[in-house]
C-alpha positions as CSV (number, residue, x, y, z in Angstrom):
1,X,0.0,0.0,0.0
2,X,1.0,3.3,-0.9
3,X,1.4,6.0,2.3
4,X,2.8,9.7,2.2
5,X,3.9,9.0,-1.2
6,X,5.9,5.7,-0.5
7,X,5.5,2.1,-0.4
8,X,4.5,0.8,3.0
9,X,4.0,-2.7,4.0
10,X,0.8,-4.1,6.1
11,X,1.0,-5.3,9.3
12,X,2.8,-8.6,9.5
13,X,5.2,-7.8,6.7
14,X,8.0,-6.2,5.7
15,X,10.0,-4.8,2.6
16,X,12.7,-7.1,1.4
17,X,15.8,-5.1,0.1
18,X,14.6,-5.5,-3.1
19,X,11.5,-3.7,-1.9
20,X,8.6,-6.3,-2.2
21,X,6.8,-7.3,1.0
22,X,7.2,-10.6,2.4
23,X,5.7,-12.1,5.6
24,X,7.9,-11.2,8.9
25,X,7.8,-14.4,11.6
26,X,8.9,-13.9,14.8
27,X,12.1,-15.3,15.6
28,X,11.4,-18.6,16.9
29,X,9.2,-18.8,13.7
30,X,9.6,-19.2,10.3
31,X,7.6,-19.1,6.9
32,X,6.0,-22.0,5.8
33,X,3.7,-22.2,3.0
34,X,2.5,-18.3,3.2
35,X,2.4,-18.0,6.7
36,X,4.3,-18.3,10.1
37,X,4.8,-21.7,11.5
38,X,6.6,-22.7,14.8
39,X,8.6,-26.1,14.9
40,X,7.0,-28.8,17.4
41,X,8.5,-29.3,20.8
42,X,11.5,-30.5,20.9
43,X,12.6,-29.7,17.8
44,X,14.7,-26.4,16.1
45,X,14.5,-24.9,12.8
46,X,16.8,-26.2,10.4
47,X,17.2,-22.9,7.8
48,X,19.4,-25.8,5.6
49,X,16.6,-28.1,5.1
50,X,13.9,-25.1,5.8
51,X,12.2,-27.5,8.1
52,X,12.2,-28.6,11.9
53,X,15.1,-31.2,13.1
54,X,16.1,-32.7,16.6
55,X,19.1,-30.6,17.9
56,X,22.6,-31.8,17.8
57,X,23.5,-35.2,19.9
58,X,19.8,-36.0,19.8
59,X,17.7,-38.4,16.3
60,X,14.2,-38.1,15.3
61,X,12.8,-41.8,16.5
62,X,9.9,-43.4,14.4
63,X,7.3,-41.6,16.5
64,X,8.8,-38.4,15.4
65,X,10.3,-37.3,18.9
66,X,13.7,-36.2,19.3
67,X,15.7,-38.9,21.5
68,X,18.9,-38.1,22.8
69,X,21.3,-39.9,20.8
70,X,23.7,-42.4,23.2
71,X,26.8,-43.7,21.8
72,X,28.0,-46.9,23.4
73,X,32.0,-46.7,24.0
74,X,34.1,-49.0,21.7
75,X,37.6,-49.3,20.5
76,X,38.9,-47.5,17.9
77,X,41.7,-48.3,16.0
78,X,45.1,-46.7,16.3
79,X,45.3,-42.9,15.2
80,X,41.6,-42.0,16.8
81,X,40.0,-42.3,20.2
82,X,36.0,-42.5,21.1
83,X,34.1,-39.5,21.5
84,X,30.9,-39.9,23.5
85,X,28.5,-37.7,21.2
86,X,30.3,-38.2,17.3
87,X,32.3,-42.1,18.1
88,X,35.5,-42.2,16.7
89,X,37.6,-39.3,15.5
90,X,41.0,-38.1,14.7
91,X,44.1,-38.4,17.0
92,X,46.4,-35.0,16.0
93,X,49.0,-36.5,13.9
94,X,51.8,-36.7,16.3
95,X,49.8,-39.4,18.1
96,X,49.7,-43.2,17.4
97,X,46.8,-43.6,20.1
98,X,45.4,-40.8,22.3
99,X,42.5,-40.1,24.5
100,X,41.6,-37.3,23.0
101,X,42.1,-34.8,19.9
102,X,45.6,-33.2,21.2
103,X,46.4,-36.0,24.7
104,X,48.7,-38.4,23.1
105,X,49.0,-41.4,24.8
106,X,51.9,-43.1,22.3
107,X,53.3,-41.0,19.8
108,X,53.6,-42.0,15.9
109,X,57.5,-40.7,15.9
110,X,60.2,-42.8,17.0
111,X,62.4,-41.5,20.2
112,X,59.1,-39.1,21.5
113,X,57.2,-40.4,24.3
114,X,54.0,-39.1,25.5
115,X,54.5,-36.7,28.5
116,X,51.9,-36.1,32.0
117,X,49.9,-33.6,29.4
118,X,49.4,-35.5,26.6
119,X,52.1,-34.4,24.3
120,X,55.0,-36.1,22.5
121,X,58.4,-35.0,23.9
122,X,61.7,-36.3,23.4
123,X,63.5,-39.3,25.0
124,X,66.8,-38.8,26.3
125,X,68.9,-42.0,26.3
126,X,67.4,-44.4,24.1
127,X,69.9,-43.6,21.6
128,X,67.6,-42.6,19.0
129,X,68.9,-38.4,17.6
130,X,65.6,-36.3,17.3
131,X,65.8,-32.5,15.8
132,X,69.6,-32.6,15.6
């Protein structure tokens, strides 16, 4: 509509930058065929898939309610440890096994050993030259 000589939305819209009016949702809403909807509980809007979704570290089960998803610890093999919410992921390089991303509990080099903290160091004395 047209007001004081410019284009003016109506009530429940507003002007895109390339000046048409669109439908404003509150923002735990969103638009969903021509009007505002609001995801179901439980769930969070997914602006990838323009739909609702379970949050991370929770699946949709096949009554359609989000369940929190439980990992059951395993072994993983050398170069990656168990993470209780994504399973098994990436040791940093300089690890052979570790119990976490950057806490090395054998290193991949020769002549390093894993220190208190988790990171390769040095050995002195097992006759093995590291970094001159």
């Amino acid at each position: 509509m047209i007001s004081g000589g410019k284009c003016v939305c109506q009530t429940g819209y507003t002007q895109s930058t390339c000046g048409t009016c669109t439908i404003a949702c509150s923002t735990n809403q969103f638009v969903f065929q021509g009007a505002c909807a609001t995801c179901p509980l439980n769930t969070i809007y997914n602006k990838d898939i323009n739909s609702c979704s379970c949050p991370s570290g929770f699946y949709l089960d096949n009554y359609g309610i989000c369940q929190r998803l439980i990992l059951n610890p395993i072994t993983c093999p050398d170069g990656q440890y168990f993470d209780s919410e994504k399973g098994c992921q990436a040791c940093s390089p300089t690890c052979k096994t570790c119990r976490a991303a950057t806490e090395c509990l054998t290193c991949a080099q020769a002549g390093y050993v894993a220190n208190a903290q988790g990171a390769c160091a040095p050995v002195c004395g097992d006759g093995i030259i590291v970094a001159g």
